[in-house]
N, C-alpha and C positions, 0 to 999 in steps of 0.2 A: 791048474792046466788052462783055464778059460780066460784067467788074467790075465797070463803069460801069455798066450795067444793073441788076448786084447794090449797090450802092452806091444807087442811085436807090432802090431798093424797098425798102429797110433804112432810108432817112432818111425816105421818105413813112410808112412804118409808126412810126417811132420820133414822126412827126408824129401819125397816128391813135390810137398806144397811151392816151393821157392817156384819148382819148374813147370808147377801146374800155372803160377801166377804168370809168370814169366812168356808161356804160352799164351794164355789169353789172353796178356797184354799185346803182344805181337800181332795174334790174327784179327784182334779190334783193329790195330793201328795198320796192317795189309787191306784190312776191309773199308777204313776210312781213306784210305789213298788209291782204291778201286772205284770209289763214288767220286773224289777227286777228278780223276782221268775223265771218266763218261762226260 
């Protein structure tokens, strides 16, 4: 049951990773075009 569990949560995160990366690639790159403007 615990693996399964751990197995579950391991392939939904290996599913969110792209969009976790994806995002803070973005709000570095909105944060480095903030200090741009100033």
């Amino acid at each position: 049951m615990y693996a399964l569990t751990k197995s579950a949560i391991s392939n939904s995160y290996l599913d969110l990773a792209p969009y976790l990366v994806m995002g803070g690639y973005y709000s570095s790159k909105t944060d480095f075009i903030r200090q741009q403007i100033k």
